[in-house]
FIVOMAR-501272 format. One record per residue (C-alpha): x, y, z. Coordinates in Angstrom, 3 decimals, always signed. Layout:
REM FIVOMAR-501272
X Y Z
...
END
This chain:
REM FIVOMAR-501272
-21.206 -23.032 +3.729
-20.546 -24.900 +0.653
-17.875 -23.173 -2.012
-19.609 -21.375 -4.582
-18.012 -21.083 -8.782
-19.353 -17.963 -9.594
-21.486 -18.391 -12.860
-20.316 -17.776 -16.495
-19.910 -14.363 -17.174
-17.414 -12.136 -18.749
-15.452 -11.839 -15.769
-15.865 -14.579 -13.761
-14.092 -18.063 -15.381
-12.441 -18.008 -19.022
-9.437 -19.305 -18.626
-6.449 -19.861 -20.765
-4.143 -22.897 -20.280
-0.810 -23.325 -21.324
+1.140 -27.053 -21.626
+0.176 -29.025 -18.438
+4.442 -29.895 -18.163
+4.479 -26.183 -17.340
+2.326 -26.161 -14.763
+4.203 -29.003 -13.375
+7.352 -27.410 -12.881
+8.321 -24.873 -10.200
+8.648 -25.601 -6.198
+6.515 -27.042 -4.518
+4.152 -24.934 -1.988
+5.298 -24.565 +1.536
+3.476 -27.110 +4.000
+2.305 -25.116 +6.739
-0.596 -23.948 +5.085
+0.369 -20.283 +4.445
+3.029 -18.534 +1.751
+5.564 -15.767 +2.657
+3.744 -13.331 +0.281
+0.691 -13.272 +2.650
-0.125 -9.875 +2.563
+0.100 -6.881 +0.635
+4.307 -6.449 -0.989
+4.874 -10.059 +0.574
+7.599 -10.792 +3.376
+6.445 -8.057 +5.547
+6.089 -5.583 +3.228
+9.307 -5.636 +1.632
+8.518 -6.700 -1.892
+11.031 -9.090 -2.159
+10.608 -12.642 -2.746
+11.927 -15.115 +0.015
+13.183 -18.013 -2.528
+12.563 -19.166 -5.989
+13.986 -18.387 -9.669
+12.410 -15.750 -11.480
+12.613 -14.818 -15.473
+13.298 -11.979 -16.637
+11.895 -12.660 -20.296
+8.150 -12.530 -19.534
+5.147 -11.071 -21.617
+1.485 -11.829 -22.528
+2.367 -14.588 -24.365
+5.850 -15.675 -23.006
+6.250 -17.748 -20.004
+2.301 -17.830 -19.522
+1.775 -20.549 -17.265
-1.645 -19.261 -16.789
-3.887 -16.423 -17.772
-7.467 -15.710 -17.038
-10.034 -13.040 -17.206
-10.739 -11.879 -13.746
-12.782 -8.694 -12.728
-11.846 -5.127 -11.991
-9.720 -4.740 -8.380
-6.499 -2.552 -7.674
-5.879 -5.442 -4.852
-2.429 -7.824 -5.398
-2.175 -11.397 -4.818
-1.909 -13.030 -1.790
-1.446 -16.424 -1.082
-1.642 -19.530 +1.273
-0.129 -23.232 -0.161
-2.670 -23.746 -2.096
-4.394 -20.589 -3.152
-4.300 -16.921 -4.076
-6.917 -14.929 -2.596
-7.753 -10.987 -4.679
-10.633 -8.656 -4.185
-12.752 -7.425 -7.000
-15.771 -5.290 -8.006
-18.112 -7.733 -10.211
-21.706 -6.687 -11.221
-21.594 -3.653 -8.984
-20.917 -6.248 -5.910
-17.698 -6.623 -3.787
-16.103 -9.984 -3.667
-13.495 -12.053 -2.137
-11.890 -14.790 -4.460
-10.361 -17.272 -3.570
-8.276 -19.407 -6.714
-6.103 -22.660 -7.137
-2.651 -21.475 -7.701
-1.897 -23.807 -10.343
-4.566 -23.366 -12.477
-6.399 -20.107 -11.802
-9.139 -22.016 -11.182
-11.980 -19.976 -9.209
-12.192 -22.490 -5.892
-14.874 -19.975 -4.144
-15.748 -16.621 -3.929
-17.676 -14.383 -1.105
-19.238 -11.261 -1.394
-19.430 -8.068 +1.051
-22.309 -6.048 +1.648
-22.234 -2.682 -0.306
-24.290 -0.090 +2.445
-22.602 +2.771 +0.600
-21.318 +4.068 -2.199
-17.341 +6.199 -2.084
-16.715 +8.820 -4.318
-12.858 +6.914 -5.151
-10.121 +9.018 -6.596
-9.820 +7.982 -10.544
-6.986 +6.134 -9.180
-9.006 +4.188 -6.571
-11.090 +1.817 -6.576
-13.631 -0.104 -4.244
-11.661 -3.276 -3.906
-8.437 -1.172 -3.507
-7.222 -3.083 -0.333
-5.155 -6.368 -0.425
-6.148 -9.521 +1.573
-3.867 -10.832 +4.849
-3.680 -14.620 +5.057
-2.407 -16.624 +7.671
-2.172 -21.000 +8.153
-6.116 -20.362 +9.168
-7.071 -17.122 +8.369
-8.100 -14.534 +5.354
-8.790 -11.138 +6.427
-9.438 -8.134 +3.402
-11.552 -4.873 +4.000
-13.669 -2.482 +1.469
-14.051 +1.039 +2.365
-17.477 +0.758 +1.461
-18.130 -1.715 +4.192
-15.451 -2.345 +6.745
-13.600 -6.148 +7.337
-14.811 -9.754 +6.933
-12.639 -12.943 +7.678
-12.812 -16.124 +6.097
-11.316 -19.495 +6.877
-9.582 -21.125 +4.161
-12.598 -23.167 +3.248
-14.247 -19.616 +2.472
-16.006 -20.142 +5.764
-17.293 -16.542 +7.242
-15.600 -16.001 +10.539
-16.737 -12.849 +11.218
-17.454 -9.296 +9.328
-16.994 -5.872 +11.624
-18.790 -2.873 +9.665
-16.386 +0.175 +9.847
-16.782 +3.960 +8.032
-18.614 +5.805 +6.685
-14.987 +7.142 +6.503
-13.898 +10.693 +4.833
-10.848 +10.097 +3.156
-10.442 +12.386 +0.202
-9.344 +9.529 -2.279
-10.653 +6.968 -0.728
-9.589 +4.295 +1.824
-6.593 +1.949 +0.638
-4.310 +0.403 +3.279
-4.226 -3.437 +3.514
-4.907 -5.070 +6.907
-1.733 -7.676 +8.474
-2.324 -10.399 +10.537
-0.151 -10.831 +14.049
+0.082 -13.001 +16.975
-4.065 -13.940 +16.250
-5.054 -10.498 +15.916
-6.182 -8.593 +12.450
-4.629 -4.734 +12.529
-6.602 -2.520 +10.985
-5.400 +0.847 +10.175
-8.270 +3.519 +8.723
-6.778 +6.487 +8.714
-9.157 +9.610 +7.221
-9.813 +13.471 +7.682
-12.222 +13.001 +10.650
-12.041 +10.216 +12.902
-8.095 +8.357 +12.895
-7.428 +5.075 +14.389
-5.694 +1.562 +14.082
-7.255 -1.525 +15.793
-6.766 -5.123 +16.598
-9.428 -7.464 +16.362
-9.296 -11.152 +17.420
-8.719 -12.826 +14.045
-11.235 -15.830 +14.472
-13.978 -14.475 +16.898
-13.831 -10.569 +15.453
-13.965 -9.167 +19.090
-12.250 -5.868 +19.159
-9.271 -6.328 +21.558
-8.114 -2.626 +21.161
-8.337 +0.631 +19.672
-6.383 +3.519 +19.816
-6.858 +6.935 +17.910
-4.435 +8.577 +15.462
-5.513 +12.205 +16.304
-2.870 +13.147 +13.788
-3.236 +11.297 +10.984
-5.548 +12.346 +7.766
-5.597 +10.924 +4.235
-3.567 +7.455 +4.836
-2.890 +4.672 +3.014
-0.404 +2.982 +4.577
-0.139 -0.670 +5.201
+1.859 -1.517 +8.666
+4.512 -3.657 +9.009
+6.250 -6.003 +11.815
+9.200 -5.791 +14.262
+10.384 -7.816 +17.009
+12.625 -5.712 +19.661
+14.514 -8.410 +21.411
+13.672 -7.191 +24.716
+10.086 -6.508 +24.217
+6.379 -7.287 +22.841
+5.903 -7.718 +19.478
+5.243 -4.177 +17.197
+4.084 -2.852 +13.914
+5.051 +0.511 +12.664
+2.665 +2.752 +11.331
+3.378 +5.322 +9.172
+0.611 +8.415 +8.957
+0.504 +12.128 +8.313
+4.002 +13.558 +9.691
+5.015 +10.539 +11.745
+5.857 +7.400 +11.775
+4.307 +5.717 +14.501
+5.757 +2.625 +16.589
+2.940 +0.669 +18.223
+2.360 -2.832 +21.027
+0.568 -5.297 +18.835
-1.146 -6.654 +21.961
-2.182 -3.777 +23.680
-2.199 -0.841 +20.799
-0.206 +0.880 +22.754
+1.924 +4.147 +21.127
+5.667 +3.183 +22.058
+7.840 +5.114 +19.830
+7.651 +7.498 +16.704
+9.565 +9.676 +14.405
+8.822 +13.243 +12.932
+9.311 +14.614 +9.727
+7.052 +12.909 +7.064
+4.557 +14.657 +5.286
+0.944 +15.218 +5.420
+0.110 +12.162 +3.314
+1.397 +8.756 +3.376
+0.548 +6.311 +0.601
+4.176 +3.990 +0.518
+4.558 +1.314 +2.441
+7.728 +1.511 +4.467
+10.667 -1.632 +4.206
+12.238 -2.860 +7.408
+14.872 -5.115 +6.837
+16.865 -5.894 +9.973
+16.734 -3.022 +12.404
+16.506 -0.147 +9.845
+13.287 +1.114 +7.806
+13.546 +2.840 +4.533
+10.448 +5.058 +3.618
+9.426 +8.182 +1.489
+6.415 +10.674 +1.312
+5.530 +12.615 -1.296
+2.506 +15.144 -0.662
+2.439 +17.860 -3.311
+5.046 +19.920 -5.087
+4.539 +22.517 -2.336
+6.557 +20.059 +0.222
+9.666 +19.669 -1.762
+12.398 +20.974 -0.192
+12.596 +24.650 -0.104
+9.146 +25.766 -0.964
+7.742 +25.380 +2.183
+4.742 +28.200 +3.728
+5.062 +29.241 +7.171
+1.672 +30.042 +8.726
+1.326 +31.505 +12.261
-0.082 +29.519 +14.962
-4.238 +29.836 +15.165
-4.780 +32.802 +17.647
-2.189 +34.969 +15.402
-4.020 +33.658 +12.453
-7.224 +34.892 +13.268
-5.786 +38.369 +14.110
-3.637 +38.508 +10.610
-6.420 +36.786 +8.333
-9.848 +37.121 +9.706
-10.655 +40.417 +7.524
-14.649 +40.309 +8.460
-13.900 +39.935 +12.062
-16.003 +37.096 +12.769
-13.540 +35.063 +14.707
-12.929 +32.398 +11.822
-11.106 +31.897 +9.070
-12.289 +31.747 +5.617
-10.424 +29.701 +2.643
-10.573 +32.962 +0.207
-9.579 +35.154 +2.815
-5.782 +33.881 +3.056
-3.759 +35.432 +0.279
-1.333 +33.257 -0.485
-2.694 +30.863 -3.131
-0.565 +28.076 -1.960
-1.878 +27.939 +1.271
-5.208 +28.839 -0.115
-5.357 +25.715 -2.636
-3.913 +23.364 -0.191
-6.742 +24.810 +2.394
-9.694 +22.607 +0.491
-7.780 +19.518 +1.171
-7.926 +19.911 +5.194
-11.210 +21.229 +4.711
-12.691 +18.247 +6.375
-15.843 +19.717 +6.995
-16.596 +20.854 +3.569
-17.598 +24.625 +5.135
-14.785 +26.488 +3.376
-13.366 +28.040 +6.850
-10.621 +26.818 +8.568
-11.672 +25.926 +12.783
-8.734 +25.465 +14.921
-8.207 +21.699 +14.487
-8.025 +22.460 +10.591
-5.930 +25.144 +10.557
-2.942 +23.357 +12.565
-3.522 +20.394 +9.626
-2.636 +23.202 +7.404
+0.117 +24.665 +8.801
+1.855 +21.305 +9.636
+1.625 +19.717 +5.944
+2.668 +23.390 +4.248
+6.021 +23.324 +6.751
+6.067 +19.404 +5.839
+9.174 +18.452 +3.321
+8.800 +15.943 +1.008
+11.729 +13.294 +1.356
+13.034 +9.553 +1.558
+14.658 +8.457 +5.204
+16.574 +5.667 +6.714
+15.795 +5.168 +10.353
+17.357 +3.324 +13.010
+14.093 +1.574 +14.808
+13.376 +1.058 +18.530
+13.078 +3.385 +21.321
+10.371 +5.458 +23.766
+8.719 +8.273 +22.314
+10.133 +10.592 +20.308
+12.778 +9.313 +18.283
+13.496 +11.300 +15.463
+17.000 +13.230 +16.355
+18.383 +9.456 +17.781
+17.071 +7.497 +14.790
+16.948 +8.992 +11.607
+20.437 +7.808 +9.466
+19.778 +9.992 +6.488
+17.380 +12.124 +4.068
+17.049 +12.595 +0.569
+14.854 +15.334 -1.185
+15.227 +14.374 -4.724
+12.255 +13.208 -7.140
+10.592 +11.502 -4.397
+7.517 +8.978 -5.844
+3.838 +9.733 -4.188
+2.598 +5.991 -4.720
+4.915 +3.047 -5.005
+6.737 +2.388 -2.083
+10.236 +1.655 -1.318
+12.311 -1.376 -2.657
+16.116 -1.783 -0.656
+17.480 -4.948 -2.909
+21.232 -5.848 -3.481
+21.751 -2.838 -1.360
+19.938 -0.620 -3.582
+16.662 +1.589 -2.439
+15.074 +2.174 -5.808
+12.376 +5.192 -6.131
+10.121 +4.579 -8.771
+8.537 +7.673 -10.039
+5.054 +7.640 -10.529
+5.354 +9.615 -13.929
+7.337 +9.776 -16.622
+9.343 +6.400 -16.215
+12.077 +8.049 -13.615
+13.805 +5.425 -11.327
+16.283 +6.954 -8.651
+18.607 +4.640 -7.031
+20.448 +5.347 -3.868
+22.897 +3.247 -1.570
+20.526 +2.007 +0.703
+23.381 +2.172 +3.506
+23.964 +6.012 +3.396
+21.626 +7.546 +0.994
+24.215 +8.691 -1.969
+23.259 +8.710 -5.307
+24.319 +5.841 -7.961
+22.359 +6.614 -10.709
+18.837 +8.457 -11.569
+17.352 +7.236 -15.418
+14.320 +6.882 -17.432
+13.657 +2.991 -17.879
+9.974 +3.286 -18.998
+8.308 +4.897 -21.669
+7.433 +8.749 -21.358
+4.743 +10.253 -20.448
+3.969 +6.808 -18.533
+2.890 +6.687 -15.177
+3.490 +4.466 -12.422
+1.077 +3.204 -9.308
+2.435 -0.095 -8.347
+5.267 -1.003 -6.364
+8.329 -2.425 -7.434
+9.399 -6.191 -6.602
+12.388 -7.939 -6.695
+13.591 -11.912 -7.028
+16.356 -13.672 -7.685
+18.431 -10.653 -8.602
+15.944 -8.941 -10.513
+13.673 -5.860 -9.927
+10.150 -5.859 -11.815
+8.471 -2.367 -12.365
+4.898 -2.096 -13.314
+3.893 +1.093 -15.280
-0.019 +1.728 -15.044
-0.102 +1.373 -18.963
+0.946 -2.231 -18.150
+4.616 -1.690 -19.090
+6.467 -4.274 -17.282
+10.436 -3.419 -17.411
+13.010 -5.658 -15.705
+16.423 -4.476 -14.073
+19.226 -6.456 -12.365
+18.839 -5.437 -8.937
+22.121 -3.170 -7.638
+23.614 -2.848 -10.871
+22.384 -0.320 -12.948
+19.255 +1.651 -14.295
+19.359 -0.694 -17.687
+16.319 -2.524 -18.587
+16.950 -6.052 -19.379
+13.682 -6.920 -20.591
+10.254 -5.185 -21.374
+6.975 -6.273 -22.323
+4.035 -4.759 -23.030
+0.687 -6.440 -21.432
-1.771 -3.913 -23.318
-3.969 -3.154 -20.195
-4.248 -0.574 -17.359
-2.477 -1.907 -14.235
-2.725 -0.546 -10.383
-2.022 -3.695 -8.514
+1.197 -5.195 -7.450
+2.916 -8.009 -8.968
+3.596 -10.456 -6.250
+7.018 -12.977 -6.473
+6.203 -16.329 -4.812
+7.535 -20.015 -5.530
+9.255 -19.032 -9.093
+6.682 -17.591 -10.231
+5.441 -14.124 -10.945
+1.614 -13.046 -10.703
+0.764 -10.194 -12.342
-2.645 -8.456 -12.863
-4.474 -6.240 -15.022
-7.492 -4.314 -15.274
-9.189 -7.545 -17.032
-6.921 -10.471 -16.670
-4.475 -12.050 -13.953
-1.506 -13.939 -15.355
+0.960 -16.854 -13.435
+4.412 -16.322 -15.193
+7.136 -18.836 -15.106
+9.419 -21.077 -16.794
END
């Protein structure tokens, strides 16, 4: 299959150039054919970068090394050597690009068949998942299809359709690649599960249900036990689950997280730092207690027809939160429903450490410490300089905590008011970047303090990621994607 240049349009190929020295400086890219930000947050998740020196004083029109129009996608960059590889929504069609690193060149793109159409959460999108790349492999999935792998050439390996799926905002967890498998987790209201399929012949090697799980959107990430098979750990609706990457197999998991996950944990070493938000109802202390389903029937069934309707439970807590587990769409609550209900009303909001490894239930061993304070819904956890930052996703709020034992250093605005924030932080060469969805970007020394450095404002609505990789910072808007450097 020969590499296709998608034609001029308005999305498609402008680009603007800045002084070919510039594009000459910065380190060269890794040999093996693959990058450590190869997925979704980078190293594993983490959202730190492994090497290079990063500015701090960066803008639309400062440090550009590159800028070009590119079409609409709440996807981040990922890369191999040579190239960075998004997802987008052009002409109503879903595409996979692949682009030359140093010039933002479009080197090929692909596009997905659309069978269906989502009704996405204003803060979703179609091409909300990020790509996974490996030295031989590109792997991204749309909601409104399922997954397709490329080789590097943008040869098809393979495309597996998955869904119709029945998430209420829409799928958004990015697949990882492992020991030659794609993992796959599609977590939604009615049918659970996390599979691996062989990354270059798309066979299905295994797939195991997540009976618990509803409304996920969490990306997995890796850990070698030293006395075991290789894992990746899962978190879902009020677990965090520890699975085999060669068989699938559930080996471990923790309780106590709420009913939906969006952050991606961080494992550094052999502890994991993650935080769930669900609603205001879950912060600490608010919490409904709801009796088990055969009491429930007796106490709330009023027309004595052995179910449960939404606007017969009184308490308008439970009552709102009812549509949500709705999965069915029937307005009564069956049995399967109900105890959805009950578990994400008890469910606190919070941020934990955990201590990983195990067999099955680990939480009283494992967990270090919990916080309950002004936990963030969307962006996920950042632990740099010994910091775990919580980025708020309104109003500009950043919490930082000692990553070590969960005490408070120092809880500030640093963005504008009002703002909101959807990305996740990143952090390089002693710096954390924080993306507001305004397209604020704000710049703190990592572990210090709460003091911006630098701020600059790129004009545009931003959902995706910045990603960190080889000095250089890739940021993208709703119309543009930028390379910032020296």
């Amino acid at each position: 299959m020969p590499p296709l240049t998608p034609s001029c349009s308005s999305t498609a190929t402008a680009l603007v150039l800045t002084a070919a020295a510039a594009l000459a400086q910065g380190p060269p890219p890794q040999s093996d054919g693959t990058s450590p930000w190869n997925q979704f947050r980078g190293p594993n998740g983490t959202g730190l970068a492994a090497s290079g020196s990063y500015p701090a004083d960066v803008g639309p029109k400062t440090n550009v090394i590159w800028k070009r129009t590119f079409p609409t996608g709440h996807s981040s960059p990922v890369f191999s050597a040579t190239h960075v590889f998004l997802t987008a929504v052009d002409d109503e069609k879903l595409w996979t690009y692949a682009l030359d690193r140093e010039t933002g060149r479009t080197v090929w793109r692909r596009e997905a068949p659309r069978p269906r159409r989502t009704k996405f959460h204003g803060k979703n999108g179609p091409a909300a998942a990020s790509a996974a790349v490996d030295d031989d492999t590109i792997v991204v999935f749309f909601d409104e299809f399922g997954a397709l792998a490329y080789d590097h050439a943008g040869n098809e390996r393979w495309r597996l359709p998955l869904g119709p799926f029945h998430n209420v905002y829409g799928m958004g967890a990015s697949p990882i690649l492992a020991d030659g498998l794609a993992i796959l987790p599609c977590d939604d209201g009615k049918d659970s599960f996390v599979m691996g399929v062989d990354k270059h012949s798309g066979e299905v090697r295994w797939r195991t249900a997540r009976p618990d799980a509803v409304s996920g959107h969490c990306t997995p990430v890796l850990w070698q036990p030293e006395d075991s098979g290789k894992q990746f750990l899962l978190a879902g609706s009020f677990l965090l689950d520890a699975y085999d990457v060669a068989t699938g197999e559930r080996v471990w998991w923790i309780r106590g997280l709420p009913g939906e996950m969006k952050s991606v944990p961080v494992l550094l070493g052999d502890t994991l730092w993650i935080h769930g938000f669900a609603s205001p109802i879950n912060n600490k202390g608010r919490q409904v207690d709801l009796p088990e389903y055969d009491a429930a029937l007796a106490k709330f069934d009023a027309d004595g027809n052995d179910a449960i309707a939404i606007d017969e439970l009184k308490d308008r807590r439970a009552r709102g939160y009812a549509v949500y587990v709705d999965f069915d769409g029937d307005k009564v609550m069956n049995q399967r429903e109900w105890r959805f209900l009950r578990l994400s009303l008890a469910a606190v909001n919070a941020a934990l450490a955990i201590k990983v490894g195990g067999k099955g239930d680990m939480t009283d061993e494992n967990v270090l410490w919990r916080y309950y304070r002004s936990i963030p819904q969307l962006p996920s956890p950042l632990i740099a300089n010994g910091t775990y930052y919580l980025a708020a996703d309104q109003g500009g709020l950043v919490t930082a905590l000692k990553s070590a034992s969960g005490e408070l250093i120092d809880k500030s605005r640093v963005g504008p008011a009002g703002d909101a924030c959807f990305a996740s932080p990143v952090a390089g060469d002693g710096k954390v970047y924080l993306l507001s969805e305004a397209g604020v970007l704000t710049v703190l020394a990592a572990g210090e303090n709460l003091e911006a450095i630098h701020t600059a404002d790129f004009g545009e609505t931003c959902f995706a990621t910045p990603a960190l990789v080889d000095g250089r910072i890739w940021l993208r808007t709703e119309g543009h994607l930028y390379c910032l450097g020296q």
